[in-house]
SEMI-98020 format. One line per field, with one value per residue (C-alpha): residue number from 0; z, x, y. Coordinates in nm, 2 decimals. Layout:
! SEMI-98020
resi	NUM;...;
c3	Z;...;
c1	X;...;
c2	Y;...;
This chain:
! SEMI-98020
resi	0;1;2;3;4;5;6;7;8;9;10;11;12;13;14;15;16;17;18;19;20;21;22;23;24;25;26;27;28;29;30;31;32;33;34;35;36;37;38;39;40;41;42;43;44;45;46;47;48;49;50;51;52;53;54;55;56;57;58;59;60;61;62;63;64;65;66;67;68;69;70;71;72;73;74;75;76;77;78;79;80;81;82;83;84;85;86;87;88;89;90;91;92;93;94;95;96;97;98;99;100;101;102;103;104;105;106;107;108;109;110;111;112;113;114;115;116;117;118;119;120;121;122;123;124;125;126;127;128;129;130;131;132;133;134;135;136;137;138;139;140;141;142;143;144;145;146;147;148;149;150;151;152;153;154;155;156;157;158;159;160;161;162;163;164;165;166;167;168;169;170;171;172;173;174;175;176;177;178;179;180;181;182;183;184;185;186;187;188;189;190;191;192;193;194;195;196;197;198;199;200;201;202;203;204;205;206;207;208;209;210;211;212;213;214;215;216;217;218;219;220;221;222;223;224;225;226;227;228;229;230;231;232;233;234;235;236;237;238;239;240;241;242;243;244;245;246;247;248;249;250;251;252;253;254;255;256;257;258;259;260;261;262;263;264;265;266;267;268;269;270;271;272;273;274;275;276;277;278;279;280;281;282;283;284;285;286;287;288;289;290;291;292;293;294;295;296;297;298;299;300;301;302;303;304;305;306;307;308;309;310;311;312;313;314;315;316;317;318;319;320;321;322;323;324;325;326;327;328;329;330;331;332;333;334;335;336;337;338;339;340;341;342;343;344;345;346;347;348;349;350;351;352;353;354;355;356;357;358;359;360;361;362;363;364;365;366;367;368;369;370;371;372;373;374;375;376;377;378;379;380;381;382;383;384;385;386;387;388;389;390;391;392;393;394;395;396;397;398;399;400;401;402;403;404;405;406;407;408;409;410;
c3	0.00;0.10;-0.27;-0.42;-0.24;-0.36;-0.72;-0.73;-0.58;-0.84;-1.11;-0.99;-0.99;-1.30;-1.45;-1.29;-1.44;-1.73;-1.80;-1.66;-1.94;-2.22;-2.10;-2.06;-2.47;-2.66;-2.68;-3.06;-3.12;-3.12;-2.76;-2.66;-2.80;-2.65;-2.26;-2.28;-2.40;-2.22;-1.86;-1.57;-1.24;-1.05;-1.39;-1.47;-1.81;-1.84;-2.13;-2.11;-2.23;-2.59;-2.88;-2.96;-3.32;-3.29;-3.57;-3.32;-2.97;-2.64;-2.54;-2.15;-2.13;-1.76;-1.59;-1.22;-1.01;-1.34;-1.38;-1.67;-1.63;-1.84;-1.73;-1.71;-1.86;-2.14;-2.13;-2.26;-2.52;-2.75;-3.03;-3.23;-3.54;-3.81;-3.66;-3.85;-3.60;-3.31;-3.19;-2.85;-2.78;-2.48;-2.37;-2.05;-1.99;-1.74;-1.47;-1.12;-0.94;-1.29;-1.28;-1.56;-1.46;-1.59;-1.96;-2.23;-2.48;-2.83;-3.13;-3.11;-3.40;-3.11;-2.69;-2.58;-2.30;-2.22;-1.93;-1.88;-1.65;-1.44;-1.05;-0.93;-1.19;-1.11;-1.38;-1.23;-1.42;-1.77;-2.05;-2.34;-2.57;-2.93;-3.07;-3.32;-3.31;-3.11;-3.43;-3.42;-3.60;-3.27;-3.02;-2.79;-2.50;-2.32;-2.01;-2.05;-1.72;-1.83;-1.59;-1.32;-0.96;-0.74;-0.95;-0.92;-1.18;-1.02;-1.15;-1.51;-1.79;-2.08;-2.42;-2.73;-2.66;-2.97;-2.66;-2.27;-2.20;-1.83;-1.83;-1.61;-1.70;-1.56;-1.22;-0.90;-0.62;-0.79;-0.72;-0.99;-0.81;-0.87;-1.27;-1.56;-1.86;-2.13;-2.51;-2.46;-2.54;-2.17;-1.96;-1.68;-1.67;-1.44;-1.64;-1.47;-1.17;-0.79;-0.55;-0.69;-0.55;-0.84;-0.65;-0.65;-1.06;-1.30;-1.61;-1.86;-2.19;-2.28;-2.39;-2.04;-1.73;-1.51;-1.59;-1.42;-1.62;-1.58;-1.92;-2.07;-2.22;-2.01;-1.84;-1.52;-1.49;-1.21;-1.05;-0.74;-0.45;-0.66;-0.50;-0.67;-0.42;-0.40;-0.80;-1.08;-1.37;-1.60;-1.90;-2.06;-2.38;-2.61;-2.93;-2.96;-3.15;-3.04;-3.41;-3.49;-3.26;-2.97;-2.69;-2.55;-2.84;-2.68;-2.38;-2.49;-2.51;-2.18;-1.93;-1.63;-1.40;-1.56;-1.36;-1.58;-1.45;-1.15;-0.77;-0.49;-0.57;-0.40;-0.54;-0.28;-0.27;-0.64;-0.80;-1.08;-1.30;-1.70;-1.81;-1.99;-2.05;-1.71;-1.39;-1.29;-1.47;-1.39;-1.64;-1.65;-1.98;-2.15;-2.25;-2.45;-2.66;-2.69;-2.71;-2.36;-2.47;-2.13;-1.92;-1.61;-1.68;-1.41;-1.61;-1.34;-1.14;-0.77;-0.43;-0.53;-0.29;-0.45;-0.16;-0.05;-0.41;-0.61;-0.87;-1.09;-1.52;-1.75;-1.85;-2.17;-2.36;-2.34;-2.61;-2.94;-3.06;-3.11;-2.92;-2.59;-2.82;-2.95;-2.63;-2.52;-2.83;-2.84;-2.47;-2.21;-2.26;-1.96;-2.18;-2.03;-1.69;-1.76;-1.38;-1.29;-1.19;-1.44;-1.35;-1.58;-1.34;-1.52;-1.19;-1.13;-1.01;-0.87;-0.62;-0.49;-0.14;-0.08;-0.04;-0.42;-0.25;-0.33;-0.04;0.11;0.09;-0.33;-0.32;-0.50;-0.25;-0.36;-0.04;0.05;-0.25;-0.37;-0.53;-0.63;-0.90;-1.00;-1.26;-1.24;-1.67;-1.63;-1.93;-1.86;-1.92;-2.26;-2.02;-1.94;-1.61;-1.56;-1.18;-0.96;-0.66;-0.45;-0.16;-0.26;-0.32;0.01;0.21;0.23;0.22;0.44;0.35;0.13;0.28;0.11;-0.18;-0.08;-0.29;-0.15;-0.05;-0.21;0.06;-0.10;0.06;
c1	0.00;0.26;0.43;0.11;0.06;0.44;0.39;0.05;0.25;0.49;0.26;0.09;0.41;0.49;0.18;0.21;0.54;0.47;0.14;0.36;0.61;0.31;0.11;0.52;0.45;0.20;-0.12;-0.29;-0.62;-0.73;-0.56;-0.71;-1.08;-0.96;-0.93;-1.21;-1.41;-1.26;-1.24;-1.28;-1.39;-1.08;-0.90;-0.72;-0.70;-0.40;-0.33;0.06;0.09;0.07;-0.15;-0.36;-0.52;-0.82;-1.15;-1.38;-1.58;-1.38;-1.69;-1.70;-2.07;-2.12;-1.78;-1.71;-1.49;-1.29;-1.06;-0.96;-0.58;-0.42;-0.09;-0.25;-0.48;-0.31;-0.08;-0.29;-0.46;-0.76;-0.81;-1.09;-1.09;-1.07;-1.38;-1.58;-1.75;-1.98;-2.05;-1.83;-1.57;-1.55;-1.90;-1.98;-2.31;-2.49;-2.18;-2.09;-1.83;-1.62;-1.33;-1.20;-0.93;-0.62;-0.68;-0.80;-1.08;-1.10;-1.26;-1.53;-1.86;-2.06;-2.03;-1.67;-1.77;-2.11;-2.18;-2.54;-2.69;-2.45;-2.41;-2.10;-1.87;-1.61;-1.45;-1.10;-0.86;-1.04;-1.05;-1.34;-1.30;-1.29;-1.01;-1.02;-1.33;-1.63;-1.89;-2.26;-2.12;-1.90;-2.03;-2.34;-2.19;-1.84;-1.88;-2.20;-2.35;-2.71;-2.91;-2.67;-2.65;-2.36;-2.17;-1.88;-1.69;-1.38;-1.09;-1.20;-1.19;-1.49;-1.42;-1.58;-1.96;-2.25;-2.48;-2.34;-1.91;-2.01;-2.38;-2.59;-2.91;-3.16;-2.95;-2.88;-2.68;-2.42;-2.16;-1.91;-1.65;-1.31;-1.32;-1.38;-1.62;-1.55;-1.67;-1.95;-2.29;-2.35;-2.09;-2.27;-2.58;-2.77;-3.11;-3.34;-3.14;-3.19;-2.98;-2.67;-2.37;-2.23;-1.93;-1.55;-1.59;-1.53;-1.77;-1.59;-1.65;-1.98;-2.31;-2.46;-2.23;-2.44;-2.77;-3.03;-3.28;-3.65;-3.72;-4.10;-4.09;-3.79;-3.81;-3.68;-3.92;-3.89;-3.55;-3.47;-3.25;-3.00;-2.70;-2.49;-2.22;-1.88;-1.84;-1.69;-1.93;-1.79;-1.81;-2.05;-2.11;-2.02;-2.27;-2.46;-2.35;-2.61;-2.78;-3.12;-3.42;-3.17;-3.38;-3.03;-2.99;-3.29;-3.04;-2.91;-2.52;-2.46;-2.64;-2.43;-2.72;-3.03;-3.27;-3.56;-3.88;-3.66;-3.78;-3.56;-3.28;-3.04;-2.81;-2.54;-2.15;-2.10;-1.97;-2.11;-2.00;-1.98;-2.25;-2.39;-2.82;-2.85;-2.65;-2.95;-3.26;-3.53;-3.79;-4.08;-4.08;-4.33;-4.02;-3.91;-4.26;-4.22;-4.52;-4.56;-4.75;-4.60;-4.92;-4.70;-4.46;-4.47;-4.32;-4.27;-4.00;-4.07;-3.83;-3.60;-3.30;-3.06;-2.93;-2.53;-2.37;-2.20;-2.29;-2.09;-2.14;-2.00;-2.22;-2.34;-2.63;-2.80;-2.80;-3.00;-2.94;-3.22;-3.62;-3.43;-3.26;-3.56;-3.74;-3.47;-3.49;-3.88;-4.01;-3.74;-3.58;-3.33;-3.03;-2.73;-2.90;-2.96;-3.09;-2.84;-3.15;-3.47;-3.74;-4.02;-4.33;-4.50;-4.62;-4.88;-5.20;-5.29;-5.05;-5.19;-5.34;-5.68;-5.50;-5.36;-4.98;-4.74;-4.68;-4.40;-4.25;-4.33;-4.18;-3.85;-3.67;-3.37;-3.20;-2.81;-2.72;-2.42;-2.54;-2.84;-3.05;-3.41;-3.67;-3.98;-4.04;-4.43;-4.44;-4.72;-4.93;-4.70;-4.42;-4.70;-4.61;-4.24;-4.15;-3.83;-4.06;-3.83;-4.09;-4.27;-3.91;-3.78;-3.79;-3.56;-3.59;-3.50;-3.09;-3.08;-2.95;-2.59;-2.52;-2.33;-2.16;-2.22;-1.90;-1.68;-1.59;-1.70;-1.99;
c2	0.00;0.24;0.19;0.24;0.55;0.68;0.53;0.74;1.09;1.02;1.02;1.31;1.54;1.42;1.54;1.86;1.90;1.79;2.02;2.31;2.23;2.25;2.50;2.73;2.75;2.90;2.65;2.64;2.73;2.36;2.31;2.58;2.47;2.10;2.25;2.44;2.13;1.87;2.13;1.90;1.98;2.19;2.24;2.55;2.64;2.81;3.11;3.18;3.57;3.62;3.74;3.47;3.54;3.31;3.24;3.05;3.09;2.93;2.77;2.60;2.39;2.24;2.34;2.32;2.52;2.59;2.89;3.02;3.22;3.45;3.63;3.94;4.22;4.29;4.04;3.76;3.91;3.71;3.86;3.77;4.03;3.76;3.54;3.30;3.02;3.17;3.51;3.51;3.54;3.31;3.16;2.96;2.84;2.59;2.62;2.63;2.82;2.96;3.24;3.38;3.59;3.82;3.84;4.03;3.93;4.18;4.25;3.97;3.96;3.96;3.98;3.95;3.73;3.61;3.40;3.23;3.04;2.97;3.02;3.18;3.36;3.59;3.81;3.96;4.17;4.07;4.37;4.38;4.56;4.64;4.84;5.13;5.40;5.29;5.19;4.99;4.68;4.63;4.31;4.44;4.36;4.34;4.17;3.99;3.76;3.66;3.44;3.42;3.42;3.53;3.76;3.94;4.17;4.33;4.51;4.47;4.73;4.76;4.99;5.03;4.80;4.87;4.85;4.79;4.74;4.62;4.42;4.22;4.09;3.90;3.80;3.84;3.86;4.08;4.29;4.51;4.69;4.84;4.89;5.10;5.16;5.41;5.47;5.21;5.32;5.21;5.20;4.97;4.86;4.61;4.51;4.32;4.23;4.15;4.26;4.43;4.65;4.91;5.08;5.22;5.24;5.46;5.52;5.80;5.93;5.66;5.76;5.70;5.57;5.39;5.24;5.03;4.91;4.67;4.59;4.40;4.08;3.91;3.59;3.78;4.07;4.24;4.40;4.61;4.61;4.82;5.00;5.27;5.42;5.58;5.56;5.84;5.94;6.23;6.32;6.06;6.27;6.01;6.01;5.70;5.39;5.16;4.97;5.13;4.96;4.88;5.01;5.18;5.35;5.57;5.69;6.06;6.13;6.31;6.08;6.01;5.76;5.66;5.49;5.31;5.17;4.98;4.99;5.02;5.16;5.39;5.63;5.82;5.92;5.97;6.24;6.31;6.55;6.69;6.49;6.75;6.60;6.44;6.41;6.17;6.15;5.91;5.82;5.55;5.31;5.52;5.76;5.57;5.57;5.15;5.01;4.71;4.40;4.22;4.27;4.18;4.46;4.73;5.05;5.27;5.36;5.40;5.35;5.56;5.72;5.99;6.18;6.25;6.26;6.56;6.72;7.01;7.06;7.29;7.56;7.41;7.29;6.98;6.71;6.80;6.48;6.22;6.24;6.39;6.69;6.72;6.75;7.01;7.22;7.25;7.18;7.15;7.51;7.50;7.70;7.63;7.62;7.20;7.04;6.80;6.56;6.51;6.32;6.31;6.32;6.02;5.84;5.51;5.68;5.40;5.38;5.74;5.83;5.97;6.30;6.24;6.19;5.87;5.64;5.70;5.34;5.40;5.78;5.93;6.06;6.34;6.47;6.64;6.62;6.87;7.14;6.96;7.09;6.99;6.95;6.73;6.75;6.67;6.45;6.31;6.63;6.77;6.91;7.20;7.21;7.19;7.26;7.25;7.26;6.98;6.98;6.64;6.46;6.58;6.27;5.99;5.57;5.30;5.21;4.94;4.63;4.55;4.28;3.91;3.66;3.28;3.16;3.45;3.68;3.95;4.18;
């Protein structure tokens, strides 16, 4: 027994040493399509620092407590310009417990790397991006976690995303911390999400910074539980690239936080600054003038917390770009003078007291805010009645209670 047991050690250093060895040179394409394939529970798939020139998706089905390694954000670099198979450039689906970690993923057809249905993915030092100008026939997405739970996206860079460079849909438990979006259409944006932490990033030079979204017709319909805290959102002024009918094509260049038909979500210790259509705005889905056919949809935003950021703009004029320019040239004639937060008044009046007042568990509350500005845009009555009458918004909600990760640490 005891030379079994030495035999067996043996043969395991061996392999280690061996696999060390192979994995010291540059793998193929077809090596690297065989480990993603044939990933076994615990493996490492290992990308030694190069430029990998690849045609076809990495694709990981079923994994467990994988990781896949690269030497470093721009060090392993994947660049997919000259695809032909798939969309993705890396895809995992129906996994457990995945990490993908210290590498960069470019110039994919389609997302750089989508992740679905799987519970517990960690993205860690990992770059999306698509070089050159941003244009619409870029990938939608950069970092793309769809139907997940127990998220985490730290440390990562997005650049150049047709639609969102940081994105999660339709998850929960979620946390993106410590990383950076610019010239995306969106910077961030959680879409239909439960319970998410948005904090210590930085969201430059996109369209709009940070967004949280509730979109109809998803299987996920309802999000909420949404914290945005202690991030950097300047200068989102980008014009937008999104393909005509995208429904983020609809945001305005110069949106720093757009809150769309979500609940519960609080917004405090940002600064927020040079985004020159909205610091904040908060709009119901009838903005966007879509038509809802999902009869379980609820397009109203309500819960909402704004209160401890900074604000500062340049003296400057809105966007006249797209139905918001237009708004701003015919109805919304603020000048210069643009309100840092725009709300646009459309409200459920069925949530309304006798006395014709919102609840206060269902209220927007905007309070100690740094040089705060205000308009409520009345939309719902042809912007007649534009007002920066604060008095029904001063208030403030209960603190959202924080996002966690099972068995990451990270809170």
């Amino acid at each position: 027994m005891k030379i079994m047991k030495t035999l067996t050690h043996l043969l395991t250093l061996s392999l280690i040493i061996f696999s060390q060895v192979v994995l010291a040179q540059q793998p193929s394409e077809n090596m690297l399509q065989n480990m993603f394939v044939g990933a076994e529970p615990g493996d490492t798939i290992y990308i030694p620092a190069g430029e990998y020139n690849l045609n076809r998706s990495l694709w990981l089905d079923e994994g467990k407590d994988v990781l896949i390694l690269g030497d470093g954000m721009d060090e392993t670099v994947l660049s997919f310009s000259d695809q032909k198979d798939g969309a993705e450039g890396i895809k995992v689906t129906n996994s457990n417990n995945i990490r993908i970690e210290s590498l960069t993923v470019q110039d994919t057809k389609g997302d750089a790397i989508k992740v679905q249905e799987t519970d517990g993915i960690a993205f860690i030092n990992v770059k999306a991006e698509w070089t050159g100008k941003p244009d619409e026939k870029n990938g939608a997405y950069g970092l793309y976690p769809v139907m997940c739970s127990n998220v985490l996206i730290d440390q990562c860079e997005a650049v150049g995303a047709s639609d969102a460079g940081i994105y999660v849909g339709q998850s929960k438990d979620i946390i993106v911390k410590n990383s950076v979006a610019h010239h995306n259409v969106a910077g961030i944006e959680i879409e239909n999400s439960l319970n998410a932490d948005v904090f210590d990033n930085l969201a430059y030079e996109n369209t709009g910074g940070l967004l949280v979204f509730d979109l109809p017709g998803l299987v996920q319909k309802k999000g909420g539980n949404v914290r945005l805290f202690n991030n950097e959102v300047r200068d989102n002024n980008y014009k937008n690239f999104a393909p005509k009918g995208n429904i983020v094509g609809k945001v305005p260049p110069g949106t720093g936080v757009m809150i769309l038909a979500t609940n519960n979500v609080e917004i405090y210790g940002n600064k927020i600054t040079n985004n020159k259509t909205a610091g904040t705005a908060i709009i119901s889905y009838y903005m966007t003038e879509e038509p809802i056919s999902d009869t379980t949809y609820y397009p109203y935003p309500t819960a909402i917390n704004i209160h401890d950021n900074e604000y500062s703009r340049e003296r400057i004029r809105a966007t006249f770009k797209g139905r918001m320019g237009k708004l701003f040239r015919l109805k919304l004639k603020f000048g210069k003078d643009v309100p840092h937060i725009i709300y646009d008044g459309i409200i459920d009046s069925k949530l309304l007291t006798e006395s014709g007042n919102m609840p206060d568990e269902s209220k927007i509350c905007i309070r100690n805010n740094k040089n705060q500005t205000f308009a409520n845009i009345d939309a719902e009555n042809d912007f007649k009645n534009i007002s920066d009458d604060l008095s029904n918004h001063d208030c403030t909600q209960s603190p959202l209670s924080s996002a966690s990760l099972k068995n990451s640490g990270d809170e």
